[in-house]
Each structure stands twice: as C-alpha cells, then as structure tokens.
KOLVO-311935 format. One record per atom (N, C-alpha, C): residue in one letter; x, y, z. Coordinates in steps of 0.1 Angstrom, whole numbers, plus 5000, padded with zeros to 4 digits. Example, Ala and Ser with C-alpha at 12.3 -4.5 7.8 and 13.67 -1.06 7.14 Angstrom:
<sites>
+----+------+------+------+
| aa |    X |    Y |    Z |
+----+------+------+------+
|  A | 5132 | 4943 | 5078 |
|  A | 5123 | 4955 | 5078 |
|  A | 5132 | 4967 | 5078 |
|  S | 5128 | 4978 | 5071 |
|  S | 5137 | 4989 | 5071 |
|  S | 5129 | 5000 | 5079 |
+----+------+------+------+
</sites>
This chain:
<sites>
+----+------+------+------+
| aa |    X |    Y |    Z |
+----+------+------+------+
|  X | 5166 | 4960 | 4888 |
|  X | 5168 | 4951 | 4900 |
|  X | 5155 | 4951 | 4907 |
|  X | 5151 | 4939 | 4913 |
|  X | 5138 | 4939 | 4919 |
|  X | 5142 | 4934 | 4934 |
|  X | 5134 | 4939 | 4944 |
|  X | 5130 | 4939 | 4954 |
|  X | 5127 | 4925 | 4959 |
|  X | 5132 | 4921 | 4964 |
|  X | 5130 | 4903 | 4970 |
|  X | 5121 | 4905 | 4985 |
|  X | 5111 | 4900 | 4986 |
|  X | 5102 | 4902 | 4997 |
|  X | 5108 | 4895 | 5012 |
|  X | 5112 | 4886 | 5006 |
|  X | 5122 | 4879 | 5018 |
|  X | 5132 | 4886 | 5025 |
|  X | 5141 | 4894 | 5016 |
|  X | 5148 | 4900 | 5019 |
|  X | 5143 | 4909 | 5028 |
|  X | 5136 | 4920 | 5031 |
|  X | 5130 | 4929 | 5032 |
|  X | 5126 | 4926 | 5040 |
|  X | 5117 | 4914 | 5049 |
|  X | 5114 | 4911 | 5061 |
|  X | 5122 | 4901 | 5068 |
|  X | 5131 | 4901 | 5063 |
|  X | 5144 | 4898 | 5071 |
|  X | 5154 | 4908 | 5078 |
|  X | 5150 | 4921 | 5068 |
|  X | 5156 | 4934 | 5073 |
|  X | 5149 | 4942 | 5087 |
|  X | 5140 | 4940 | 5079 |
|  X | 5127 | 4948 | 5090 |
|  X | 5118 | 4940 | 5098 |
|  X | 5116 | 4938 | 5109 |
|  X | 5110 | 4928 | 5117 |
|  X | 5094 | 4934 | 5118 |
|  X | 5092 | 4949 | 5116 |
|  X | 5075 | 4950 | 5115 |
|  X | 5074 | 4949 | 5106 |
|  X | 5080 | 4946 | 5091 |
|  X | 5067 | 4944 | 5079 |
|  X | 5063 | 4933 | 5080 |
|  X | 5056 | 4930 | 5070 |
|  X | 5041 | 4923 | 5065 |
|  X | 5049 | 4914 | 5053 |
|  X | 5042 | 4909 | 5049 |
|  X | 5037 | 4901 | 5035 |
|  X | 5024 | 4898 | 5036 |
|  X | 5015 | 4903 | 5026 |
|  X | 5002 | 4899 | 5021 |
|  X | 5003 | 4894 | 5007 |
|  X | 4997 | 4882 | 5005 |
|  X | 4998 | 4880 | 4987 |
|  X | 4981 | 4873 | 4982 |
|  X | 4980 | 4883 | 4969 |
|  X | 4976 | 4873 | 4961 |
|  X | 4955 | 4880 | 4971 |
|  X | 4962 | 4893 | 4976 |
|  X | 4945 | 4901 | 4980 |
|  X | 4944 | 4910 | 4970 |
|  X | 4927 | 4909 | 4972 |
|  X | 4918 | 4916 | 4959 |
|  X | 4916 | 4932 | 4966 |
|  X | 4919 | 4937 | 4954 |
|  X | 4916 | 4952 | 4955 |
|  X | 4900 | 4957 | 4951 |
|  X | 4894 | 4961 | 4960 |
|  X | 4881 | 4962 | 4966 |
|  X | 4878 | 4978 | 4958 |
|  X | 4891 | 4992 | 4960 |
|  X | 4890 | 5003 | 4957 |
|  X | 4908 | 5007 | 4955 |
|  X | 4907 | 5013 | 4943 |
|  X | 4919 | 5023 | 4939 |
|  X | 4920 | 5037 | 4937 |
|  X | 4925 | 5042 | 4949 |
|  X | 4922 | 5057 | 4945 |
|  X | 4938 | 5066 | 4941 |
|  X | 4936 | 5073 | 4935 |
|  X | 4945 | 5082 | 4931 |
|  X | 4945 | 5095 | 4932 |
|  X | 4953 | 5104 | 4939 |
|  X | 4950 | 5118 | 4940 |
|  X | 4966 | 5126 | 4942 |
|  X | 4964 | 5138 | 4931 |
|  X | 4978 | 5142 | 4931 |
|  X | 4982 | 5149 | 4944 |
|  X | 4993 | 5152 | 4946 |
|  X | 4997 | 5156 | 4961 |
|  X | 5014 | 5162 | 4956 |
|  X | 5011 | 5174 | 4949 |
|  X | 5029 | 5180 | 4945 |
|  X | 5033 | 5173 | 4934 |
|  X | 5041 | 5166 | 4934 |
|  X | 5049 | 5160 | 4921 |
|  X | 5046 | 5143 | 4920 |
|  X | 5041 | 5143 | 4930 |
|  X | 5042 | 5128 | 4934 |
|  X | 5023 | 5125 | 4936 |
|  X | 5022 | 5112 | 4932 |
|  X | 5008 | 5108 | 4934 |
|  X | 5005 | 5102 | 4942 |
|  X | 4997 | 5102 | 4950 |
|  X | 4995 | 5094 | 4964 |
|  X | 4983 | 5084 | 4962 |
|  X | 4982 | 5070 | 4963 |
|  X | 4977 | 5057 | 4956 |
|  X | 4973 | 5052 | 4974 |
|  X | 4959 | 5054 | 4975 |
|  X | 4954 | 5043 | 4986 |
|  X | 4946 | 5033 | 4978 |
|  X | 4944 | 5020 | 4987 |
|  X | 4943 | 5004 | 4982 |
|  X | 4932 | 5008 | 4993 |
|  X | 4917 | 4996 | 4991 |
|  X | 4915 | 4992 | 5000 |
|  X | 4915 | 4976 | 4995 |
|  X | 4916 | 4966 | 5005 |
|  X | 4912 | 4952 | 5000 |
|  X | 4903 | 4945 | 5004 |
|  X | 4897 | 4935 | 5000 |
|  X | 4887 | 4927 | 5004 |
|  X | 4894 | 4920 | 5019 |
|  X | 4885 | 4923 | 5027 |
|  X | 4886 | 4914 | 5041 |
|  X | 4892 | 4922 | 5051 |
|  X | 4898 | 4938 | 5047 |
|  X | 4909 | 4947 | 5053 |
|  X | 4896 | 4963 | 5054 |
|  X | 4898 | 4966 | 5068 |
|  X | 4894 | 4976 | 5070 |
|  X | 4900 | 4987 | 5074 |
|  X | 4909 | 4987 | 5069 |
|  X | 4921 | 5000 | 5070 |
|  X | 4926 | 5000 | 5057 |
|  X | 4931 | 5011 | 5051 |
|  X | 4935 | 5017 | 5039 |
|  X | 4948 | 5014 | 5039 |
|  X | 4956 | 5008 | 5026 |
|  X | 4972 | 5005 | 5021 |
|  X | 4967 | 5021 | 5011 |
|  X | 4984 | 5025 | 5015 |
|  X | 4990 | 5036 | 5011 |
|  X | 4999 | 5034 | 5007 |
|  X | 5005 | 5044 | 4993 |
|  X | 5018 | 5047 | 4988 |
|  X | 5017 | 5054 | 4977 |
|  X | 5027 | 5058 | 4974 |
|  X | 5034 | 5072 | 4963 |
|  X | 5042 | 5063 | 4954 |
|  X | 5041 | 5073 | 4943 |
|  X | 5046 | 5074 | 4928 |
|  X | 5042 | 5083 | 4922 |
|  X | 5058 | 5084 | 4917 |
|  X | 5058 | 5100 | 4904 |
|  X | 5047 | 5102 | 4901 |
|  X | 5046 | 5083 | 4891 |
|  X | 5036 | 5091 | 4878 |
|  X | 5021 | 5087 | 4880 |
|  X | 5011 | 5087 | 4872 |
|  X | 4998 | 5079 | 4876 |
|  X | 4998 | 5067 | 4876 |
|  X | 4990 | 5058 | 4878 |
|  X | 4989 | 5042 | 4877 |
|  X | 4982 | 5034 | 4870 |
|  X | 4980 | 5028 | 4863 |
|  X | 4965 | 5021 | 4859 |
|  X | 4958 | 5017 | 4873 |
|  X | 4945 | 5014 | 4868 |
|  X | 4939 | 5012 | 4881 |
|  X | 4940 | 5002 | 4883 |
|  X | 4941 | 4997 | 4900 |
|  X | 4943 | 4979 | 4902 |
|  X | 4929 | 4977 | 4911 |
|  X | 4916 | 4982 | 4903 |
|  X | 4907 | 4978 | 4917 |
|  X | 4903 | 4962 | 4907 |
|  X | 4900 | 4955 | 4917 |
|  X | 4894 | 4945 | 4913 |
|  X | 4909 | 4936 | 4910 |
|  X | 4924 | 4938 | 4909 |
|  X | 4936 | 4929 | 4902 |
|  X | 4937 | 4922 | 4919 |
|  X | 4941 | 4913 | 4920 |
|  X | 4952 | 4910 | 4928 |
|  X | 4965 | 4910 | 4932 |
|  X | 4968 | 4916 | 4941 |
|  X | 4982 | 4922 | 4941 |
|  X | 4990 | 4913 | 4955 |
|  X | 5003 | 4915 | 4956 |
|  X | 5012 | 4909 | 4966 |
|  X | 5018 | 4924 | 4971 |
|  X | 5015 | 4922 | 4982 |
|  X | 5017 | 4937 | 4988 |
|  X | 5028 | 4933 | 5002 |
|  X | 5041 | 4940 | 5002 |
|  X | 5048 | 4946 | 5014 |
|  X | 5047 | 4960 | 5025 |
|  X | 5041 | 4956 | 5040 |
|  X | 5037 | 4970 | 5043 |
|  X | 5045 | 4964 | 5057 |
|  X | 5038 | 4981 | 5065 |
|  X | 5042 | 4985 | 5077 |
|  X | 5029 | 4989 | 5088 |
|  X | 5026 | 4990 | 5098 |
|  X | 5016 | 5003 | 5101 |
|  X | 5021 | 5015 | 5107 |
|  X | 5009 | 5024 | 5102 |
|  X | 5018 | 5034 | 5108 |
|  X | 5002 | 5043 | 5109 |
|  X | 5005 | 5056 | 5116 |
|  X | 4997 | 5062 | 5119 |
|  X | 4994 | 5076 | 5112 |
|  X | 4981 | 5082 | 5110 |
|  X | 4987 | 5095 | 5110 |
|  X | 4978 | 5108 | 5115 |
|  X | 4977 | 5117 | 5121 |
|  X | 4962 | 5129 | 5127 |
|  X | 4958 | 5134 | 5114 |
|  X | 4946 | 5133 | 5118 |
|  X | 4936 | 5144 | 5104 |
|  X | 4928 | 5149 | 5118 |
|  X | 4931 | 5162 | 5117 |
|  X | 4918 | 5175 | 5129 |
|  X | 4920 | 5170 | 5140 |
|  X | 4932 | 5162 | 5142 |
|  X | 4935 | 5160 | 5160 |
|  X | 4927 | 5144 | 5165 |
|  X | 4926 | 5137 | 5152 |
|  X | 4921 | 5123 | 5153 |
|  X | 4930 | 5115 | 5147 |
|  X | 4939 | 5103 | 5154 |
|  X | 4947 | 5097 | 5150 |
|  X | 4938 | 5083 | 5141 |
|  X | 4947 | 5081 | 5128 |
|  X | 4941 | 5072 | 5118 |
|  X | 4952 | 5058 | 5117 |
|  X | 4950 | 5048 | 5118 |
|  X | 4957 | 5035 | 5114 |
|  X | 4954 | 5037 | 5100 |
|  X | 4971 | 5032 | 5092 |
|  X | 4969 | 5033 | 5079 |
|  X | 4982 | 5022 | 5074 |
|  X | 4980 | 5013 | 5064 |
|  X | 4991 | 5004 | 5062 |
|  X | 4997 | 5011 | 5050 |
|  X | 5013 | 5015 | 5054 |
|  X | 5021 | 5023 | 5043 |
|  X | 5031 | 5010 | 5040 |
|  X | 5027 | 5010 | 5020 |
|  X | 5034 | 5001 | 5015 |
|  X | 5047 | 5001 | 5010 |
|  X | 5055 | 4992 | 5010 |
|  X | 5068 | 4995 | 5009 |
|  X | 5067 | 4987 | 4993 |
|  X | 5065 | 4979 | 4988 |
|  X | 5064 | 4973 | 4978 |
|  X | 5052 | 4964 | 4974 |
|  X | 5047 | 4965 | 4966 |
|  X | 5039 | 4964 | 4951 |
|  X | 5038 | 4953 | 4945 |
|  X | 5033 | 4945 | 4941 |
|  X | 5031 | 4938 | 4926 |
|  X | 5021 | 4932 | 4923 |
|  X | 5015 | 4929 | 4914 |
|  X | 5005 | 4924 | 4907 |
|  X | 5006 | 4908 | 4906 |
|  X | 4998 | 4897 | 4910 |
|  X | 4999 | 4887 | 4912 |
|  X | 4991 | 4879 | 4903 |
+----+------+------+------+
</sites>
C-alpha cells in the first residue's frame, strides 16, 4: 500500500510537499538498528531528515518528491531547524 501525498496533507495541516528537488548531499550514519538518512537539496539550507532499518542507495544528485514537517532539535544547548521527512520517493 502506498502513501498518497494528498492524503497526508489533508491530515496534517504543517506538512509540506516538495517535488521533483535535486539532492545536492546524501548522508548515511548508523544510529542502533535503524539508519538515520539526512538530504540536503539544491536551493535549501537546512537539512531533510529520516530513518530506515536498512541502508539506502545513494540519492545525491536523483530527484526526489519529498513529504516533511519542521521541527527542531539542541546539539550543546544550540537549537537547530531540521525538515523531518515523513515520506520519500524518487521522481
């Protein structure tokens, strides 16, 4: 079953829809069981975030359609703007 984007921001009034942005950097770093995947994109100066089990191929340079939120988070008592993604895909 897949994820309808419409749906989703019909549910939730702060997400996003971005489509069809270039991935600039893909980083990957394990974090427990789960892998934690930041995006940056072309034109965006804040970092897209999200987890998955397993590893990913890399999407720097693919174009992707991305579902997010903002949200925040402290590193050393400095608060960071970060876009946590709710859904994914390759465009």
């Amino acid at each position: 079953m897949k994820s309808d984007p419409d749906k989703l921001l019909k549910k939730n009034t702060q997400l996003n829809q971005l489509d069809a942005a270039k991935v600039t950097s893909h980083v990957q770093r394990e974090r427990g069981d789960w892998f934690l995947n930041t995006l940056m994109l072309e034109g965006y100066t804040v970092a897209f975030k999200y987890s998955r089990k397993k590893r990913y191929r890399s999407l720097q340079g693919a174009s992707v359609n991305l579902t997010y939120y903002p949200a925040t988070e402290g590193v050393a008592g400095i608060e960071f703007e970060f876009m946590k993604v709710v859904r994914i895909r390759r465009s």
